[in-house]
C-alpha positions as CSV (number, residue, x, y, z in Angstrom):
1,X,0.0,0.0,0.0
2,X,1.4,3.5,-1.3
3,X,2.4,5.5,1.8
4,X,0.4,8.6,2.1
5,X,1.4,12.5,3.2
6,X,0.6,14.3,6.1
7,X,-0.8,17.7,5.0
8,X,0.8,21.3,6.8
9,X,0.1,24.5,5.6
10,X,2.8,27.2,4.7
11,X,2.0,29.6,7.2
12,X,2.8,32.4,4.5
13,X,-0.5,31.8,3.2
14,X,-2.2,33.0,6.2
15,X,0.6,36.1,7.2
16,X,-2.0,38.6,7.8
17,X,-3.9,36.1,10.4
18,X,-0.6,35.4,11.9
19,X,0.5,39.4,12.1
20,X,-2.8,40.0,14.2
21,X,-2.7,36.9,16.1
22,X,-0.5,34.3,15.7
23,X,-1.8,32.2,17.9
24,X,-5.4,32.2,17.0
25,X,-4.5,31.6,13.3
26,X,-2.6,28.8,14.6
27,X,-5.4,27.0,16.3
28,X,-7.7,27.6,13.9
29,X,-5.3,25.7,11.3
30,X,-5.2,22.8,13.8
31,X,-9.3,22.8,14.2
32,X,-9.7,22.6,10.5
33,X,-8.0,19.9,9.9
34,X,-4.0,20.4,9.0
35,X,-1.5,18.1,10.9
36,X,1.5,20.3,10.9
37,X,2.8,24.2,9.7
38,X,6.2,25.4,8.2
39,X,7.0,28.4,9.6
40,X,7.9,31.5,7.6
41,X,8.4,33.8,10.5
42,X,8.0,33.1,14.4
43,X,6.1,35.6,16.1
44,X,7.8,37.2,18.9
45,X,7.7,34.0,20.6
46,X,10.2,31.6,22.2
47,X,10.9,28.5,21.1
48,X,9.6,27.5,24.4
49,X,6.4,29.4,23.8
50,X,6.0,27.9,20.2
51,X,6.6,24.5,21.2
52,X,3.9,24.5,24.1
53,X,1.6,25.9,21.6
54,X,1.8,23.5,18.6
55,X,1.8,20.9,21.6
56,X,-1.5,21.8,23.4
57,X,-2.8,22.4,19.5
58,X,-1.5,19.0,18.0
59,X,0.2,20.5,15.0
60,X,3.8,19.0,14.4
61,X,6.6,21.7,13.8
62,X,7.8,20.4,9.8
63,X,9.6,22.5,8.2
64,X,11.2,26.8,8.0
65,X,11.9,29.0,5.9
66,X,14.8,31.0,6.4
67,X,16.5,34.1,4.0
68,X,19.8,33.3,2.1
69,X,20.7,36.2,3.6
70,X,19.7,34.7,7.1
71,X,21.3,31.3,6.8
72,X,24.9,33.2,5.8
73,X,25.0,36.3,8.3
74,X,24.4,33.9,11.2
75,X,23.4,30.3,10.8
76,X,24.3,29.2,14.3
77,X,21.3,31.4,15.6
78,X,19.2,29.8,13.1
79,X,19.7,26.6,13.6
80,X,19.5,26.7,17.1
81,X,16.3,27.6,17.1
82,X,14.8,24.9,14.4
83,X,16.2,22.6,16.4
84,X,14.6,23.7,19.9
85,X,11.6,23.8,18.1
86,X,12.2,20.2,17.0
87,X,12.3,20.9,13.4
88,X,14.0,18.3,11.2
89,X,14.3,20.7,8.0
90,X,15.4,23.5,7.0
91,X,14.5,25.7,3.7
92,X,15.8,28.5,2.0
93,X,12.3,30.0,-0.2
94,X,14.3,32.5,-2.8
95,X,17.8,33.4,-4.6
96,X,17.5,37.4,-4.5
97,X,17.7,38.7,-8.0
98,X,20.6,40.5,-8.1
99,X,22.4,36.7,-7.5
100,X,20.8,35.0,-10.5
101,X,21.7,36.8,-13.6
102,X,23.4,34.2,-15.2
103,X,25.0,30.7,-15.2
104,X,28.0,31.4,-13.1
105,X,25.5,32.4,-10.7
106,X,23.8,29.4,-9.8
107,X,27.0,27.4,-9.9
108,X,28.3,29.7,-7.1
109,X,24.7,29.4,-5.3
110,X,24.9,26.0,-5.4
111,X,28.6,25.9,-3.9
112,X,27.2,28.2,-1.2
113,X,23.9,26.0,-0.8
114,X,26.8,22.4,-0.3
115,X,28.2,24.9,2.6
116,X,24.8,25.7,4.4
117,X,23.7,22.0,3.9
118,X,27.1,20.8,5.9
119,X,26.4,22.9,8.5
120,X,22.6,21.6,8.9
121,X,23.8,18.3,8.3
122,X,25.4,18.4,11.1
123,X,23.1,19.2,13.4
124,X,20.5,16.5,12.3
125,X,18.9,18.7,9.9
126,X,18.2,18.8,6.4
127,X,18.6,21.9,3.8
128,X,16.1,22.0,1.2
129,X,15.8,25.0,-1.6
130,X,12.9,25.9,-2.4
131,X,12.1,26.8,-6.4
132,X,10.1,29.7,-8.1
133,X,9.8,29.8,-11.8
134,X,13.4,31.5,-12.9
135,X,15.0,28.6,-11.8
136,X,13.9,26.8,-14.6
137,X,15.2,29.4,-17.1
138,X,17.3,28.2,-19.6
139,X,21.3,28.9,-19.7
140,X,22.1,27.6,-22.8
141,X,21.5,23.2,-22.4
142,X,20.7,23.8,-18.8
143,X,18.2,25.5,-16.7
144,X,19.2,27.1,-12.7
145,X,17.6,23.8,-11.8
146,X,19.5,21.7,-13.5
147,X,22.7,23.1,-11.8
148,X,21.5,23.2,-8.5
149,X,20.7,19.4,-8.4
150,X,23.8,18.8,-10.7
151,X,26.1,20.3,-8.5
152,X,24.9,19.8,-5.0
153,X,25.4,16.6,-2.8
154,X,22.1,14.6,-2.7
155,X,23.0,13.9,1.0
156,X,23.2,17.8,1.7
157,X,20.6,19.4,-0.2
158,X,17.7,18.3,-1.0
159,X,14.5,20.5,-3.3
160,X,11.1,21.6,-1.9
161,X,9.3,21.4,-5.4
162,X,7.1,24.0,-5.7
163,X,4.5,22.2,-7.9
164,X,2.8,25.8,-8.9
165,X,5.7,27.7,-10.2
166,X,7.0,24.6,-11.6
167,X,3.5,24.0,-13.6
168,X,3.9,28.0,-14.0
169,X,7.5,27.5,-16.0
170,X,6.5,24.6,-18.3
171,X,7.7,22.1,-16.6
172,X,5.2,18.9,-15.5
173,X,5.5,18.7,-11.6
174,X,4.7,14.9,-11.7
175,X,7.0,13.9,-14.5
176,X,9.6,16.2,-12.3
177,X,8.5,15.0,-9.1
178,X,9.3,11.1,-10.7
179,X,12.6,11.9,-12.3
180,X,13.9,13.5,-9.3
181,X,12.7,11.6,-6.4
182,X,15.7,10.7,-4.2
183,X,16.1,14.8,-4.0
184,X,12.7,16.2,-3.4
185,X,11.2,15.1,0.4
186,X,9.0,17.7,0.8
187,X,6.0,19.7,-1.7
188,X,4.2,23.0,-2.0
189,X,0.8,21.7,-3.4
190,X,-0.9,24.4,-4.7
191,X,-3.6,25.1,-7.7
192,X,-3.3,27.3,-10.8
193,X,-6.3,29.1,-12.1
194,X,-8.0,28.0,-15.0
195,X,-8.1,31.8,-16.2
196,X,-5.5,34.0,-16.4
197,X,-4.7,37.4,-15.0
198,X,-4.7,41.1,-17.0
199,X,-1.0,40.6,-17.8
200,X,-2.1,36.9,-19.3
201,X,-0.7,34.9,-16.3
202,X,-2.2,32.2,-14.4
203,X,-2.4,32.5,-10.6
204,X,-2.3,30.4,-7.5
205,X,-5.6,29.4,-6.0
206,X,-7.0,27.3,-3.6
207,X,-6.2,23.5,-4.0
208,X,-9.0,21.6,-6.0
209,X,-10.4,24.6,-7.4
210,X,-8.0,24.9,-10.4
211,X,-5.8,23.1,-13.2
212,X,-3.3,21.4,-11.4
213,X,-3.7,17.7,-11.0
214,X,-3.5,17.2,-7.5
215,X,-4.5,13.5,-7.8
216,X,-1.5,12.6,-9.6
217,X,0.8,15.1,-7.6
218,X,0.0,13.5,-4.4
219,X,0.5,9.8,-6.6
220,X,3.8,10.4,-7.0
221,X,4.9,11.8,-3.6
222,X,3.2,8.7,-2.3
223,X,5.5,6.8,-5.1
224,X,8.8,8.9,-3.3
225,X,7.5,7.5,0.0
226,X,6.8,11.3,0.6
227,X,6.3,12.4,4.3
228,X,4.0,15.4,4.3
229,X,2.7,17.4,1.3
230,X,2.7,21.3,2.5
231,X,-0.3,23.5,1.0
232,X,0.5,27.0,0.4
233,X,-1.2,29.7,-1.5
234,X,0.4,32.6,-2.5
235,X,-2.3,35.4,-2.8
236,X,-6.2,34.9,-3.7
237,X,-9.4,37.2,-3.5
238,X,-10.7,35.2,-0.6
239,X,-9.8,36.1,3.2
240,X,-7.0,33.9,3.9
241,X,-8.0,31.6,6.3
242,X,-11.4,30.9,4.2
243,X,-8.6,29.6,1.5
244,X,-7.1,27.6,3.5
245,X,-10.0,25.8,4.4
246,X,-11.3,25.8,1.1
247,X,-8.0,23.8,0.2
248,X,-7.9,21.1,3.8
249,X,-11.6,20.7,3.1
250,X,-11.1,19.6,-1.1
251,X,-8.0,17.4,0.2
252,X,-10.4,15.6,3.1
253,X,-13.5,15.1,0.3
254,X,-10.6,13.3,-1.9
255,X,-9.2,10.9,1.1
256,X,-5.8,12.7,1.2
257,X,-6.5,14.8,4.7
């Protein structure tokens, strides 16, 4: 029997619940149905504080998201803290513009991303990049993609496929997710809209209510022996936490929450 994911939610999605109260949005999350969050930001709370919280709420601490920036001014700090929480994995979310102009650039980034991944190794937790579209641009035969996984170790850093923005860039997130399974332990399963925006771009919308084949998505991270699919939502015309539970609720009708 195909193992099946856990389902957290990005807390990104909801940043405006969590900047009012980050608590309440937090227990809300846990009474709709989600197992777990990955963490964006922290509040102002202790890891003490957050830990009690996700404790008395039942939600498992899965993943963070931490700057570039962040992870190279002063990692130690960062680290400490994921792994009071109890985190297991660490994620970088962007490479900054200004460091992705070209091909030499990703080769450096991914020579900086083998550094950062031996210093989570070390303390028992995984790096994991996380992709938006331009890393699938094209250098000549090879895309920013391509050189990241090319030129990383597979026991240092590992991808959180965004399935959106890969879908967004061309690319099919299952066919992706099969051909690259040993690298990619964790998703961003989101939805793209069926219609597209004034500037002739699709958008991200809540899961089950778009283009995306979630079905087959989740098919193949059960395939990879997956651990926890992580729904995100990058902006909508909805109230966020209504999305949210739009998206829980589609993945409960369909047996996958």
């Amino acid at each position: 029997m195909a193992h099946k994911q856990s389902i957290a939610l990005q807390l990104y999605t909801i940043r405006n619940e969590t900047a009012r109260d980050y608590a309440g949005a937090l227990k809300k999350v846990a009474m709709m149905g989600y197992k777990g969050v990955e963490f964006f930001n922290y509040g102002e709370f202790s890891t003490k504080e957050l830990g009690a919280m996700l404790e008395g709420l039942g939600l498992e601490a899965v993943n963070t998201h931490v700057s570039l920036d962040n992870m190279e001014a002063n990692p130690g700090k960062e680290l400490e803290f994921a792994l009071k929480l109890g985190l297991k994995d660490l994620t970088i979310p962007r490479l900054p513009p200004e460091r992705r102009k070209g091909k030499d650039d990703y080769f450096r980034f991914a020579e900086t991303l083998g550094t950062i991944g031996e210093l989570c190794h070390k303390e028992g937790i995984r790096l994991h990049y996380h992709n938006h579209y331009y890393e699938f641009n094209r250098f000549d035969d090879m895309s920013g993609m391509d050189i990241i996984i090319g030129n990383t170790s597979p026991q240092l850093v590992y991808i959180e496929l965004d399935t959106f923005w890969a879908a967004f860039s061309g690319v099919n997130p299952i066919d992706y997710l099969n051909k690259n399974s040993t690298r990619i332990k964790m998703i961003h399963l989101k939805d793209m809209s069926r219609d597209e925006n004034k500037d002739g771009k699709r958008y991200s919308v809540e899961v089950g209510e778009g283009i995306m084949d979630i079905q087959g998505i989740l098919g193949a991270c059960d395939a990879a022996g997956m651990k926890w699919a992580v729904v995100e939502q990058d902006g909508g015309i909805r109230p966020q936490l209504e999305s949210v539970e739009i998206s829980i609720n589609y993945l409960k009708k369909t047996g996958r929450a």
